[in-house]
N, C-alpha and C positions, 0 to 999 in steps of 0.2 A: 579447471581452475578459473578459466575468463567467464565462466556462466557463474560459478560461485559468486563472482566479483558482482558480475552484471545484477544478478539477482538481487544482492545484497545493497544494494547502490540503488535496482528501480523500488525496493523495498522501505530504506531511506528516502526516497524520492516522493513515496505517497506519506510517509509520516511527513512533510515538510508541506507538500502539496495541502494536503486534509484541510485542516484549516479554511485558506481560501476559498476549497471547494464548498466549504461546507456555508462558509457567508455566499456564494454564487449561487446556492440551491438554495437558501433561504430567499436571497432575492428575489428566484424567478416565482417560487413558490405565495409571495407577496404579490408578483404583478400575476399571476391565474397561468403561468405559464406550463406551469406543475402542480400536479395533486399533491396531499399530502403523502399519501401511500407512497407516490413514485419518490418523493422526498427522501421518507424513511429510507425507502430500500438503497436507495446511490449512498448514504450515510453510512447505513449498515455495513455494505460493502468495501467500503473505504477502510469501516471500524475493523474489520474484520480480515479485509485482504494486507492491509499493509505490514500489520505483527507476523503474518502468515509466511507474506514474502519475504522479510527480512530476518524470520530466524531460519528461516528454509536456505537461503542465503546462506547466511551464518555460519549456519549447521555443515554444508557441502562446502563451504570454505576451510573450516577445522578439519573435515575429513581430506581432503585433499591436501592439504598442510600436514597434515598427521602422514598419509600415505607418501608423502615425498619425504619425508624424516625415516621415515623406513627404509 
């Protein structure tokens, strides 16, 4: 149940995050600090891990909620 929580919390934590990161990466990528590639991919990843974590989250929080109702 605490890892359900936890997940589902660091999951929220990068939709809230995102943002920020994503104007940081544009900045370094303005002053040469980053390629574009390297750009891309920390975006992608963001785009991609944070819906991931927080239905995965979610999901093992209903389940567990469901299993203690039983």
């Amino acid at each position: 149940m605490a890892c359900a929580i936890l997940l589902t919390l660091a999951g929220l934590a990068l939709h809230v995050y995102r943002p920020n990161h994503r104007m940081m990466v544009e900045e370094r990528m303005k002053d040469n600090k980053l390629t574009e590639t390297e750009a891309r991919r920390q975006m992608r990843f963001y785009a991609w891990c944070a819906p991931t974590v927080t239905f995965l989250g979610a999901g093992l929080l209903v389940l567990a909620i469901y299993d203690l109702t039983r």
